[in-house]
Biopython code that builds the backbone (N, CA, C, O; Angstrom):
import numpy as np
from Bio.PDB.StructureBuilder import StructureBuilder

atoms = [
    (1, "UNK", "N", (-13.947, -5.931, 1.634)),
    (1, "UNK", "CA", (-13.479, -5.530, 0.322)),
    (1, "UNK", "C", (-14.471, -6.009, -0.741)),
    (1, "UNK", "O", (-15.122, -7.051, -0.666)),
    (2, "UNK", "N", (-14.498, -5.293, -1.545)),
    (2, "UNK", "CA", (-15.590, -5.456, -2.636)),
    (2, "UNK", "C", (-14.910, -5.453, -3.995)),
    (2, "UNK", "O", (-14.154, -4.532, -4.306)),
    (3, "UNK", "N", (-15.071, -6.083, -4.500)),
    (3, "UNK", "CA", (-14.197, -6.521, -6.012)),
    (3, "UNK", "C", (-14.736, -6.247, -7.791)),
    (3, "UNK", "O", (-14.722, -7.278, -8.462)),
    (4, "UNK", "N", (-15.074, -5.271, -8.348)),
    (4, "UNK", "CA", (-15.818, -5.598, -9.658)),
    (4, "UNK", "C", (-14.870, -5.207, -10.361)),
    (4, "UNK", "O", (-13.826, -4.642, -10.035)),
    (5, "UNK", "N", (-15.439, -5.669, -11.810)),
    (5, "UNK", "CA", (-15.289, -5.494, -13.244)),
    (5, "UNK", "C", (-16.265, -5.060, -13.957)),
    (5, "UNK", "O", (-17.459, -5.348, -14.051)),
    (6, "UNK", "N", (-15.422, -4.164, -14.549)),
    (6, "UNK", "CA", (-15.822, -2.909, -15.526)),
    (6, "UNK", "C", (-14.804, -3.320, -17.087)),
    (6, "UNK", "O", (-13.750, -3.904, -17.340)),
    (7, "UNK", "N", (-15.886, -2.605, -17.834)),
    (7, "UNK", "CA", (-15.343, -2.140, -19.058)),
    (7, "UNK", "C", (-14.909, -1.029, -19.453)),
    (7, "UNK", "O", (-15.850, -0.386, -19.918)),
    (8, "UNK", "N", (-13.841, -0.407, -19.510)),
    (8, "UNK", "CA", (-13.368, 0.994, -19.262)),
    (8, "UNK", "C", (-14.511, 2.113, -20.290)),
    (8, "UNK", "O", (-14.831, 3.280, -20.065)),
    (9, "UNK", "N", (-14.850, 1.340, -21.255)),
    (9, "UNK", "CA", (-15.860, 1.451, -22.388)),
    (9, "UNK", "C", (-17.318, 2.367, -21.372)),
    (9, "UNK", "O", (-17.788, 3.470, -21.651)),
    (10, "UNK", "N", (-17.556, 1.838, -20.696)),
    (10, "UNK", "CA", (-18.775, 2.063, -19.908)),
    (10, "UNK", "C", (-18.976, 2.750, -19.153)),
    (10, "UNK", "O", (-19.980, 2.785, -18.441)),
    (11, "UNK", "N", (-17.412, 3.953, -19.130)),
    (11, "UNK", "CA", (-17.561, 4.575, -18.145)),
    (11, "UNK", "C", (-17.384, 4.900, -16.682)),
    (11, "UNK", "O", (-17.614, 4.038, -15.834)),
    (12, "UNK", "N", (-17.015, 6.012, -16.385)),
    (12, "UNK", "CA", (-16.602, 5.740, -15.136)),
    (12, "UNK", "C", (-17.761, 6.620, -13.991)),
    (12, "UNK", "O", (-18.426, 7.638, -14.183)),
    (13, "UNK", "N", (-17.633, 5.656, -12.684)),
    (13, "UNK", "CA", (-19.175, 6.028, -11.747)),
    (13, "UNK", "C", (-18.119, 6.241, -10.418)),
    (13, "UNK", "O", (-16.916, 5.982, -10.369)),
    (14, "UNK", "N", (-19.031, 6.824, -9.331)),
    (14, "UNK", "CA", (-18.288, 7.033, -8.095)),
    (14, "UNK", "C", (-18.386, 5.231, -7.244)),
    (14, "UNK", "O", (-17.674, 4.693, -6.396)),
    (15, "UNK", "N", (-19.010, 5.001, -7.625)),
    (15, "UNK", "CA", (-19.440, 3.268, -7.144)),
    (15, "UNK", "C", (-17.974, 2.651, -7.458)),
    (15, "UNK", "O", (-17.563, 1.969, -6.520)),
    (16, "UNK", "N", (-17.086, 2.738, -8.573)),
    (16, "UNK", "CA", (-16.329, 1.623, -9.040)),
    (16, "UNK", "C", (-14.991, 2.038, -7.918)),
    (16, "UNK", "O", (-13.883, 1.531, -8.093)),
    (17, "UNK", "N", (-15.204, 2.823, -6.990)),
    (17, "UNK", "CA", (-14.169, 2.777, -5.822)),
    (17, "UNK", "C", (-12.744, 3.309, -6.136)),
    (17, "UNK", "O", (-12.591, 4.487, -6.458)),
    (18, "UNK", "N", (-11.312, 2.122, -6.008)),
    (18, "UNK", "CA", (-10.140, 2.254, -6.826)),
    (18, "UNK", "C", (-10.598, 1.991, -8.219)),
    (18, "UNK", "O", (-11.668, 1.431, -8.459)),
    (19, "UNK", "N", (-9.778, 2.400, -9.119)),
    (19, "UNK", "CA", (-9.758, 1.358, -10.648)),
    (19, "UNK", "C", (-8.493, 1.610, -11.064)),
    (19, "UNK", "O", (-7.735, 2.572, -11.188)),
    (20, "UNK", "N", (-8.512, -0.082, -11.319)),
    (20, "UNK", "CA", (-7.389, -0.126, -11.961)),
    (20, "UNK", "C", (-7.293, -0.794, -12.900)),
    (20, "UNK", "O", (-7.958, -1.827, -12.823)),
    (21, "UNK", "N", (-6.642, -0.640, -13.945)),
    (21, "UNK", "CA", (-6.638, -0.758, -15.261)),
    (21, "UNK", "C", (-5.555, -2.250, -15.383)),
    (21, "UNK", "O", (-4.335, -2.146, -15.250)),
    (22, "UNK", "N", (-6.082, -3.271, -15.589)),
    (22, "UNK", "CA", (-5.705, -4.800, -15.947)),
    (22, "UNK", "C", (-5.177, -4.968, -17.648)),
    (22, "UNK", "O", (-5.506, -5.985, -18.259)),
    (23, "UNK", "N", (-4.463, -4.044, -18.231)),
    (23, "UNK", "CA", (-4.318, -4.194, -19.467)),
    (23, "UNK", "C", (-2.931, -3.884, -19.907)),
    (23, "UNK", "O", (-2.458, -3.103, -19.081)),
    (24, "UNK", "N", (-2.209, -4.109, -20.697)),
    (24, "UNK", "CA", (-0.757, -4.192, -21.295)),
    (24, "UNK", "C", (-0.803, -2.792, -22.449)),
    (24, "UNK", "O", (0.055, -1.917, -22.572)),
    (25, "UNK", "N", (-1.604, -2.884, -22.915)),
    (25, "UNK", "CA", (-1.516, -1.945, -24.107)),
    (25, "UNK", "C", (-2.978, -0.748, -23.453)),
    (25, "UNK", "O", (-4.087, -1.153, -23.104)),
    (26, "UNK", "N", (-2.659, 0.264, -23.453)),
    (26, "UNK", "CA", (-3.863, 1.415, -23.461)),
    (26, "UNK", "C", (-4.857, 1.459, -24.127)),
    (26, "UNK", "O", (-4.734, 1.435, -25.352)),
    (27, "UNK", "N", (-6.306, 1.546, -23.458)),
    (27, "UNK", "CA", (-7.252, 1.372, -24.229)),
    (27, "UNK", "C", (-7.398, 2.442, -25.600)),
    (27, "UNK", "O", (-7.247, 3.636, -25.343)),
    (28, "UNK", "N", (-7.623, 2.143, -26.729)),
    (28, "UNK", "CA", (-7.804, 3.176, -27.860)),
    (28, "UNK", "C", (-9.099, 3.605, -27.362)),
    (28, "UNK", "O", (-10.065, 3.004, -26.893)),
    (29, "UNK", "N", (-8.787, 5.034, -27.646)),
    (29, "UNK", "CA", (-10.113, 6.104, -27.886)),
    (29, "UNK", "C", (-10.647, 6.667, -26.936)),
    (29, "UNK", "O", (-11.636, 7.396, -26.852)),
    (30, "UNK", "N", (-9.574, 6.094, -25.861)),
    (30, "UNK", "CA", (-9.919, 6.675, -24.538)),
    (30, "UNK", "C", (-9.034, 7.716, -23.706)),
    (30, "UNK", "O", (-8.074, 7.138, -23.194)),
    (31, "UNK", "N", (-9.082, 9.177, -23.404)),
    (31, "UNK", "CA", (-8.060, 9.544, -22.744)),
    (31, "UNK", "C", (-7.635, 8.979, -21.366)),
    (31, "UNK", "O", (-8.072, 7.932, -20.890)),
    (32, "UNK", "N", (-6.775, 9.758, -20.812)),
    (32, "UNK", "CA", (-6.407, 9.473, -19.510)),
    (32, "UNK", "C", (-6.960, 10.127, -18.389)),
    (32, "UNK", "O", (-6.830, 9.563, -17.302)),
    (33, "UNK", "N", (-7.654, 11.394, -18.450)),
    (33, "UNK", "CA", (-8.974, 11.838, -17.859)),
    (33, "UNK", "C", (-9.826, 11.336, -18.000)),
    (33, "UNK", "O", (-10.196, 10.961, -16.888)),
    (34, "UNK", "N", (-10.805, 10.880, -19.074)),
    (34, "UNK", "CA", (-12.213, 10.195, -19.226)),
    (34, "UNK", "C", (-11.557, 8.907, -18.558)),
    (34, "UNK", "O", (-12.433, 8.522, -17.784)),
    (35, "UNK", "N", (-10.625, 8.160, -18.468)),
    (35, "UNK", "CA", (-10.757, 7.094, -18.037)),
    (35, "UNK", "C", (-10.671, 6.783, -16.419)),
    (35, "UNK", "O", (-10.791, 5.726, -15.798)),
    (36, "UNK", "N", (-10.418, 8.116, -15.995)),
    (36, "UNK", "CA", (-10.798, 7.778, -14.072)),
    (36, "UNK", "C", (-10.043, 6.715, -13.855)),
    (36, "UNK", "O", (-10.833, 5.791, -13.664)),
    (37, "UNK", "N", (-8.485, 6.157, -13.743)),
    (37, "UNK", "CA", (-7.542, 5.055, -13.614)),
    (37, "UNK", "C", (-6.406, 5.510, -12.275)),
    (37, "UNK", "O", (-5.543, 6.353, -12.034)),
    (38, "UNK", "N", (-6.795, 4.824, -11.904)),
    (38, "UNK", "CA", (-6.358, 5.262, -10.166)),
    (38, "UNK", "C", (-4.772, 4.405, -10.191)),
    (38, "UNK", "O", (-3.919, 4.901, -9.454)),
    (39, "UNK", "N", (-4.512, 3.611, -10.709)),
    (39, "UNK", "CA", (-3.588, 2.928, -11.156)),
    (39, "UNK", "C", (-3.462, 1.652, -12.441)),
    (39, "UNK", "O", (-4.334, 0.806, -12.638)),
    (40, "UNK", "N", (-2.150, 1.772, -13.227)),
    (40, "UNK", "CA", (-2.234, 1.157, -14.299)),
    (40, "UNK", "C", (-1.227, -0.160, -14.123)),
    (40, "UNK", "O", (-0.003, -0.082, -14.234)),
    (41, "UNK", "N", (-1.807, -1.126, -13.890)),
    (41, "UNK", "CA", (-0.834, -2.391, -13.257)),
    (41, "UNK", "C", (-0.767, -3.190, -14.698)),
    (41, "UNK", "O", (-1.291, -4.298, -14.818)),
    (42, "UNK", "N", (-0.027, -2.485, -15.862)),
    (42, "UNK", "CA", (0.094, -3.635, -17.010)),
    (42, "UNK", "C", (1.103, -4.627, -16.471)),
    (42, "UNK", "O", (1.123, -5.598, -17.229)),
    (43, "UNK", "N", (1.754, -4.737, -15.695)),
    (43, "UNK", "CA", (2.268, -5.791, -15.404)),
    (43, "UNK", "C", (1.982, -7.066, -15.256)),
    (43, "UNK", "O", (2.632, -8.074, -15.531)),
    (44, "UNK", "N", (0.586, -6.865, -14.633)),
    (44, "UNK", "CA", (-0.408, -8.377, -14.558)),
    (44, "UNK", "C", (-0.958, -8.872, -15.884)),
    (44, "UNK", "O", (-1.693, -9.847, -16.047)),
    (45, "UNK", "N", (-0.497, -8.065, -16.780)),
    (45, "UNK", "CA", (-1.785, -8.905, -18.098)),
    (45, "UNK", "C", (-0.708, -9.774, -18.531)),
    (45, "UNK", "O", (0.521, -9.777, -18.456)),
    (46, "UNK", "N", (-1.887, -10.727, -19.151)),
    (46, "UNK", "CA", (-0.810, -11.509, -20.102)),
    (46, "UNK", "C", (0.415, -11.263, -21.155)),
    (46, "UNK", "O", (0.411, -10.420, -22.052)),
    (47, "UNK", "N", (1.236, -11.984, -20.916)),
    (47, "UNK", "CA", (2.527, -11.594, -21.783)),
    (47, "UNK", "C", (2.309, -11.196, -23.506)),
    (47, "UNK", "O", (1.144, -10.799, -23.541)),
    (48, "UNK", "N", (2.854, -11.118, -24.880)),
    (48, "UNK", "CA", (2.408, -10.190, -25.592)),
    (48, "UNK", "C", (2.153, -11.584, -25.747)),
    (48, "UNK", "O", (0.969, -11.856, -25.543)),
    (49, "UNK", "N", (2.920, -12.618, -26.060)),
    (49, "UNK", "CA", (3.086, -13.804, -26.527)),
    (49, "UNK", "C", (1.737, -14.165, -26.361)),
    (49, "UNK", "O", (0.894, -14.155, -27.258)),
    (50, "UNK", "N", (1.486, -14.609, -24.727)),
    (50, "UNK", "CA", (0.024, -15.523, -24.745)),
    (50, "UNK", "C", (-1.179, -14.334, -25.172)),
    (50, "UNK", "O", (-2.230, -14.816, -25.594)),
    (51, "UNK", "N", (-1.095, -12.781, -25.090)),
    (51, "UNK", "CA", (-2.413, -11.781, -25.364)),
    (51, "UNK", "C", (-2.360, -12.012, -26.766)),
    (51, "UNK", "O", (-3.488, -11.748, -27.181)),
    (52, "UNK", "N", (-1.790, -12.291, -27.509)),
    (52, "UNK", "CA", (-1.684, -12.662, -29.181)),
    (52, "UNK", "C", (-1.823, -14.161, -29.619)),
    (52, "UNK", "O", (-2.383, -14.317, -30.704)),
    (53, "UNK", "N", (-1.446, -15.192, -29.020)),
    (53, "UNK", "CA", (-1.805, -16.823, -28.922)),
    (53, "UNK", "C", (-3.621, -16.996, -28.890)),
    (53, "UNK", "O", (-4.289, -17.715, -29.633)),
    (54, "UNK", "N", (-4.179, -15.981, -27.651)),
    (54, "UNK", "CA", (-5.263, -16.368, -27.477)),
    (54, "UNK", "C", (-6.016, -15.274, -28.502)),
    (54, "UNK", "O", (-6.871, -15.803, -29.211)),
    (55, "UNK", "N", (-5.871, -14.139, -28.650)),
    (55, "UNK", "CA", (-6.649, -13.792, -29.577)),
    (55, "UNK", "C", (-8.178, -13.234, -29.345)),
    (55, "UNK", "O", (-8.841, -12.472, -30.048)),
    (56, "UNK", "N", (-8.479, -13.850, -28.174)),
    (56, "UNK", "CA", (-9.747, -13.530, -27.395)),
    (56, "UNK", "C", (-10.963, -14.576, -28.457)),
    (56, "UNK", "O", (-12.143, -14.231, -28.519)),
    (57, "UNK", "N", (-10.530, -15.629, -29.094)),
    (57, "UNK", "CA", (-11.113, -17.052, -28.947)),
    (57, "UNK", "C", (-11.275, -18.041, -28.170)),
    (57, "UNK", "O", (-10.558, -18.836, -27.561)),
    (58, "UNK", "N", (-12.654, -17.785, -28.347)),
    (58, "UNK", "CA", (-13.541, -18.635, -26.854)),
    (58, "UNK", "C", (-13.064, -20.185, -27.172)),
    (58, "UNK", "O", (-13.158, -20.874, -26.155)),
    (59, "UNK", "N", (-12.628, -20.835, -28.204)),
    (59, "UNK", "CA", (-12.073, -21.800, -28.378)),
    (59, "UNK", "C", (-11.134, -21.769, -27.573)),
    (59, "UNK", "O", (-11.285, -22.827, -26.963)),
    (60, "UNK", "N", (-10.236, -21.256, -27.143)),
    (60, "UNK", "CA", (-9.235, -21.492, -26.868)),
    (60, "UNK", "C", (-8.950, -20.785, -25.271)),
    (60, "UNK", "O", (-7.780, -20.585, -24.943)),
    (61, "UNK", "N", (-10.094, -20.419, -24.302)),
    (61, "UNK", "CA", (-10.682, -20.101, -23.375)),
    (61, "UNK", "C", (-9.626, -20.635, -22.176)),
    (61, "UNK", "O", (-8.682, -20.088, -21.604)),
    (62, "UNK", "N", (-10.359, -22.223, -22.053)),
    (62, "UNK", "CA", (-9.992, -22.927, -20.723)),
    (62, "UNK", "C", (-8.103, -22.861, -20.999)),
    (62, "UNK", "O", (-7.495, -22.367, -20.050)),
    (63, "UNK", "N", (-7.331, -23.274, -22.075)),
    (63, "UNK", "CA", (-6.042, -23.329, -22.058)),
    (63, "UNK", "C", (-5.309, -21.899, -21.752)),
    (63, "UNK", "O", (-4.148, -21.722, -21.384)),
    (64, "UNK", "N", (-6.693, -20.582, -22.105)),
    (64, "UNK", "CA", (-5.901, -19.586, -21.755)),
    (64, "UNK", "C", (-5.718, -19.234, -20.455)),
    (64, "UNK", "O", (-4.666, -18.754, -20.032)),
    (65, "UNK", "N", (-6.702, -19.451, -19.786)),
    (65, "UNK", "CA", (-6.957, -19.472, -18.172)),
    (65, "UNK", "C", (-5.916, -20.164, -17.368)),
    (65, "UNK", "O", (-5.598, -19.772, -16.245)),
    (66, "UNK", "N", (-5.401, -21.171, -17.939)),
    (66, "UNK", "CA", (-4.429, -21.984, -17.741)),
    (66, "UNK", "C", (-2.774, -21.411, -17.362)),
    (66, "UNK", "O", (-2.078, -21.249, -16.360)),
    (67, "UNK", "N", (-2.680, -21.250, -18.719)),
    (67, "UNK", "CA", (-1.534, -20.391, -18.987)),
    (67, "UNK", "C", (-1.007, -19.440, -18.097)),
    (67, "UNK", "O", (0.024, -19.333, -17.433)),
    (68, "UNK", "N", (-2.207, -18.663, -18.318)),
    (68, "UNK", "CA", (-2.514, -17.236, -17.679)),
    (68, "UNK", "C", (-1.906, -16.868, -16.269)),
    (68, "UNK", "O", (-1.131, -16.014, -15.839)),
    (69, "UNK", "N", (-2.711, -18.041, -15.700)),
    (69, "UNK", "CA", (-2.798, -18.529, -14.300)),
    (69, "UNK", "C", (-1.273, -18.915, -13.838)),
    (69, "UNK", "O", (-0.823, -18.398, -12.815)),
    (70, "UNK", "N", (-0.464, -19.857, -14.630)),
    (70, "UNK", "CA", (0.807, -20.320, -14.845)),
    (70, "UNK", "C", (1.946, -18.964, -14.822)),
    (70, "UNK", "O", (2.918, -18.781, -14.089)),
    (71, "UNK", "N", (1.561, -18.387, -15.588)),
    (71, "UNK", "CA", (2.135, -16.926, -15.754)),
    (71, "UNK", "C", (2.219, -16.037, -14.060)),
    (71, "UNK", "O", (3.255, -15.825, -13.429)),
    (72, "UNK", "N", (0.801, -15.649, -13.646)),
    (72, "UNK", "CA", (0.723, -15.675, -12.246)),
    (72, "UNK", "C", (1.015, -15.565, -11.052)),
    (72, "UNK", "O", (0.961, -14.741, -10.140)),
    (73, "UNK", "N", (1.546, -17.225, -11.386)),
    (73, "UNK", "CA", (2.183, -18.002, -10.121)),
    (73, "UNK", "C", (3.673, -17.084, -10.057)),
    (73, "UNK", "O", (4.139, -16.375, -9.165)),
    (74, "UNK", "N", (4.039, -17.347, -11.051)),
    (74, "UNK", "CA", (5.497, -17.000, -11.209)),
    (74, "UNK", "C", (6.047, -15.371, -11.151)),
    (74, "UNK", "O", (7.169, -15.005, -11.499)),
    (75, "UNK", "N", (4.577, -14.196, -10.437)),
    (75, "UNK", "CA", (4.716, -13.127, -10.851)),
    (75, "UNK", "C", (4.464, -12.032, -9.535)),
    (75, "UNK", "O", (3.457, -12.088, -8.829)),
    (76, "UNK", "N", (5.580, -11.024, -9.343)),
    (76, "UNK", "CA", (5.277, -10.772, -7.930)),
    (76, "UNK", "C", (4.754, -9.507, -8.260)),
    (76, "UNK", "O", (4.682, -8.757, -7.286)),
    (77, "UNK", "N", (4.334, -8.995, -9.422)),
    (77, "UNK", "CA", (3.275, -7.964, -9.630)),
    (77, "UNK", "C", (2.041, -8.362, -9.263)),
    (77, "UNK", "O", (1.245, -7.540, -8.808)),
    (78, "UNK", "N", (1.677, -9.849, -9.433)),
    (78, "UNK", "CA", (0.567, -10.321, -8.983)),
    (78, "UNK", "C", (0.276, -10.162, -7.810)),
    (78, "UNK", "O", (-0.877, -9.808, -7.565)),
    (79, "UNK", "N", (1.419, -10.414, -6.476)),
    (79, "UNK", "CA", (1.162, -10.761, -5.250)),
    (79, "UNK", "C", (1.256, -8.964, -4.557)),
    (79, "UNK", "O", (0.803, -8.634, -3.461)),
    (80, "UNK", "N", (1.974, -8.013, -5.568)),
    (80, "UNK", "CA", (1.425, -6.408, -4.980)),
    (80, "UNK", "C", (0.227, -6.056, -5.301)),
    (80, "UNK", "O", (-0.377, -5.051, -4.926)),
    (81, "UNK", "N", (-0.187, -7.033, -6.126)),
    (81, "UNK", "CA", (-1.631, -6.363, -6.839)),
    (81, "UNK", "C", (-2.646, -7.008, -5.612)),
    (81, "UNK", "O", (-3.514, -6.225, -5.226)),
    (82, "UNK", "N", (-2.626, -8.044, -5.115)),
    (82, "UNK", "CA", (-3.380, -8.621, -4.197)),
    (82, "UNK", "C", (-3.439, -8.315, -3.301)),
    (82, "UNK", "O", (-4.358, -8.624, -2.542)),
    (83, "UNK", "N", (-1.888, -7.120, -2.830)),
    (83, "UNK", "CA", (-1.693, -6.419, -1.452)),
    (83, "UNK", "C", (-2.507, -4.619, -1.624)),
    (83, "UNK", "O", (-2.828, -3.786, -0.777)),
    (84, "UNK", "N", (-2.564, -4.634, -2.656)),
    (84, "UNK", "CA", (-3.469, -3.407, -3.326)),
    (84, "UNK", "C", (-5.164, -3.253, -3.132)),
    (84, "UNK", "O", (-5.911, -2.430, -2.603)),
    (85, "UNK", "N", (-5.307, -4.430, -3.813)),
    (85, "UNK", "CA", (-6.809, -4.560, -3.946)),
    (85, "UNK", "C", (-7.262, -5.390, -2.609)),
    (85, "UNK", "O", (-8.480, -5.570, -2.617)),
    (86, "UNK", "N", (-6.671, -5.890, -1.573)),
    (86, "UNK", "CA", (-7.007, -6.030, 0.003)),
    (86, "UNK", "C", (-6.944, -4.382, 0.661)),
    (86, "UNK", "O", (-7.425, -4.031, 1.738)),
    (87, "UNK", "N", (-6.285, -3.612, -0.222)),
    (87, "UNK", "CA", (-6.054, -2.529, 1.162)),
    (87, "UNK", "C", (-6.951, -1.461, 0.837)),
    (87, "UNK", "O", (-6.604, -0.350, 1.239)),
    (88, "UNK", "N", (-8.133, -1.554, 0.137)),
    (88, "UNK", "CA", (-9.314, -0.904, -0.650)),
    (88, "UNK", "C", (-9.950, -1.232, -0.217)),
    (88, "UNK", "O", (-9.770, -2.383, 0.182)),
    (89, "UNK", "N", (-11.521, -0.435, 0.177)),
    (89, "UNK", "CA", (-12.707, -1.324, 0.330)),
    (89, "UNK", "C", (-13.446, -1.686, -1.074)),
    (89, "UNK", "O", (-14.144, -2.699, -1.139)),
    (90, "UNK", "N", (-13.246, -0.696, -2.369)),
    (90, "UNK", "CA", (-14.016, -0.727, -3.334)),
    (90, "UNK", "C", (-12.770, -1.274, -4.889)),
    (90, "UNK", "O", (-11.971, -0.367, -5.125)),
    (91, "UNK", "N", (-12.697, -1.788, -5.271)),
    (91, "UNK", "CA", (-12.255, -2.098, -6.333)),
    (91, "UNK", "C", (-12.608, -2.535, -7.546)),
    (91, "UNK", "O", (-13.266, -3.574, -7.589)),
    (92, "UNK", "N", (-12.308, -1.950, -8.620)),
    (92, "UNK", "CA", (-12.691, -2.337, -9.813)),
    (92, "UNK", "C", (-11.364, -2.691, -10.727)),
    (92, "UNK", "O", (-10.353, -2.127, -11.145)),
    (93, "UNK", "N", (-12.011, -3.996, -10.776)),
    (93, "UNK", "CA", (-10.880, -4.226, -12.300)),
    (93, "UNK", "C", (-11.478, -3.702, -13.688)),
    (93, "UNK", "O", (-12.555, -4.099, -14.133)),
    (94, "UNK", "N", (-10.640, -2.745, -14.334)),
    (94, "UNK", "CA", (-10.960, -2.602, -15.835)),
    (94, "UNK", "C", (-10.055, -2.744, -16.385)),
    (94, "UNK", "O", (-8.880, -2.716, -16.017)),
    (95, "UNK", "N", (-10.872, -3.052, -18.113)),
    (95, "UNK", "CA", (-10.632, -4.118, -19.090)),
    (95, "UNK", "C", (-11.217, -3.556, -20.311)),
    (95, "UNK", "O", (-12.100, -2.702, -20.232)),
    (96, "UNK", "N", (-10.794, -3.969, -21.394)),
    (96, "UNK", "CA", (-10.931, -3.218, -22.070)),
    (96, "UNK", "C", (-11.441, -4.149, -23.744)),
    (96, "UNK", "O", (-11.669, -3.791, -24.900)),
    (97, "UNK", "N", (-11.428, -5.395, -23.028)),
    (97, "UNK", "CA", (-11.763, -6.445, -24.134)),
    (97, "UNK", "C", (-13.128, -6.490, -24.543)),
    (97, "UNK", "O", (-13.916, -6.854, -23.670)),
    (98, "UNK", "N", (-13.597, -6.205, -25.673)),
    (98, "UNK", "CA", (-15.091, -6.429, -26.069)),
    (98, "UNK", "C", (-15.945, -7.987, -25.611)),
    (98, "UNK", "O", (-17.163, -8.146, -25.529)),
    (99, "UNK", "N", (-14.813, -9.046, -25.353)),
    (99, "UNK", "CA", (-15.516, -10.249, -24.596)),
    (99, "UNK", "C", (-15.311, -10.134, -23.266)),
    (99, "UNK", "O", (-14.256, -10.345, -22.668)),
    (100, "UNK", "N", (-16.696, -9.681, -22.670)),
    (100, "UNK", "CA", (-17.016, -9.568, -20.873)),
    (100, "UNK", "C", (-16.791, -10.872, -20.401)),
    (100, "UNK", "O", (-16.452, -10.888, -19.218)),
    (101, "UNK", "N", (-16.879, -12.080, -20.998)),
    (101, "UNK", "CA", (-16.542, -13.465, -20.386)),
    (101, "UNK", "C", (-15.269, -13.767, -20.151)),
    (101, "UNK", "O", (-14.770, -13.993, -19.049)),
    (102, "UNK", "N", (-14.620, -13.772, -21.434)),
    (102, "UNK", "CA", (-13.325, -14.571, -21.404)),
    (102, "UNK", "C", (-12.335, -13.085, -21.793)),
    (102, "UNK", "O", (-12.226, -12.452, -22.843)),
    (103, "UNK", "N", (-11.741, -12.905, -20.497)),
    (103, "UNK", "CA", (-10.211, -11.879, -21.039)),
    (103, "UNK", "C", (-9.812, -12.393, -19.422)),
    (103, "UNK", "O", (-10.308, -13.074, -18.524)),
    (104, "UNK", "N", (-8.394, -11.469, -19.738)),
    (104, "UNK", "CA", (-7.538, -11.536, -18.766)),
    (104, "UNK", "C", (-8.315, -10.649, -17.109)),
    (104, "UNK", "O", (-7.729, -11.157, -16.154)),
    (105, "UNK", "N", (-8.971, -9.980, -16.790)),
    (105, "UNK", "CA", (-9.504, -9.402, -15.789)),
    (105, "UNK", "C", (-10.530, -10.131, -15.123)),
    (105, "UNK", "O", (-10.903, -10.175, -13.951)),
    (106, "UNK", "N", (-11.019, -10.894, -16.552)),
    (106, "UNK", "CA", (-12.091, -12.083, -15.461)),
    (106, "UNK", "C", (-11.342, -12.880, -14.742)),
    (106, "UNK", "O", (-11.603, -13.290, -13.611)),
    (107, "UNK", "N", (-9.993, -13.210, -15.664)),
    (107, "UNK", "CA", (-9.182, -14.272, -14.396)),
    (107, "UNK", "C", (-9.051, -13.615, -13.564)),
    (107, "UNK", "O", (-9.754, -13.926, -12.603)),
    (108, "UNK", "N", (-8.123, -12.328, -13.358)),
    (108, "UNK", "CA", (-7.804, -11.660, -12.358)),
    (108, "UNK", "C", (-8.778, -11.900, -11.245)),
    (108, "UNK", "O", (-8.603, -12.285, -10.089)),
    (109, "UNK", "N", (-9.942, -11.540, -11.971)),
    (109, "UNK", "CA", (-11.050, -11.151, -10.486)),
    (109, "UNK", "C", (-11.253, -12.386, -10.017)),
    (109, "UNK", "O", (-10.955, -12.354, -8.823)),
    (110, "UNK", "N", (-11.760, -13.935, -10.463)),
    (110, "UNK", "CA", (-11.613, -14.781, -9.952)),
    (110, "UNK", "C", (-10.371, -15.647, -9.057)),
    (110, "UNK", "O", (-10.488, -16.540, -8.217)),
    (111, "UNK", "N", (-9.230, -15.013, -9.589)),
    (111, "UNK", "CA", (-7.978, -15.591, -8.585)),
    (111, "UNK", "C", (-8.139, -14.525, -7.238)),
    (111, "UNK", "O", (-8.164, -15.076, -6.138)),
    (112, "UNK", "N", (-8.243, -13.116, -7.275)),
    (112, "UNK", "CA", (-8.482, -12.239, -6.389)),
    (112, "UNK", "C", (-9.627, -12.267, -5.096)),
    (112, "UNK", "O", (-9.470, -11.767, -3.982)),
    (113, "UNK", "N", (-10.920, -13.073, -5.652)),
    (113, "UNK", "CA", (-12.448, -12.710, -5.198)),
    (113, "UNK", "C", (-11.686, -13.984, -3.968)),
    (113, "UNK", "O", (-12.348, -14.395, -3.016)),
]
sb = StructureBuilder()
sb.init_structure("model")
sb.init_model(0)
sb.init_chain("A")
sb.init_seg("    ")
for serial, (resi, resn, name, xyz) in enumerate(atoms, 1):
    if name == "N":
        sb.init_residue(resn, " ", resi, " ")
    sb.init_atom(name, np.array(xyz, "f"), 0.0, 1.0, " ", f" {name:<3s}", serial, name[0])
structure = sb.get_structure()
């Protein structure tokens, strides 16, 4: 199994395998054709509470990862999403946050990889 992240922004290639869309709210400006979304698992993103707490300030990074992660544990969308992206050879998480470092899909892919 092969695991990436994408920016839904960037387009979609025959390389990015499944994609599935790691986000709560729909990306603006994007249809639902141009966006090639094989499935939409808003269930896994962060709650509105912590996607509005963090703000996508790198200050506030490591506590969101935290949280996030906390959130997670406690979440059995998480544990279909893990039975999803094992039963793929190609997967892409997309995301839709202008920070490629710190959002919710980088966690994803690191609890997943």
């Amino acid at each position: 199994m092969v695991l990436k992240l994408k920016r839904i922004y960037d387009g979609y290639s025959l390389e990015d395998g499944y994609r599935i869309l790691v986000e709560r709210l729909w990306p603006r400006g994007i249809s639902k054709e141009e966006a090639h979304i094989d499935l939409w698992k808003k269930e896994v993103a962060p709650s509105n509470e912590l996607r509005k707490w963090f703000n996508h300030e790198d200050a506030k990074w490591e506590e969101f990862q935290r949280r996030y992660m906390d959130e997670l544990a406690l979440d059995r969308e998480f544990e279909e999403l893990k039975k999803i992206v094992s039963s793929h050879g190609v997967v892409t998480l997309v995301f839709s946050s202008r920070n490629t470092e710190h959002n919710n899909a980088m966690v994803l892919f690191n609890m997943l990889k």
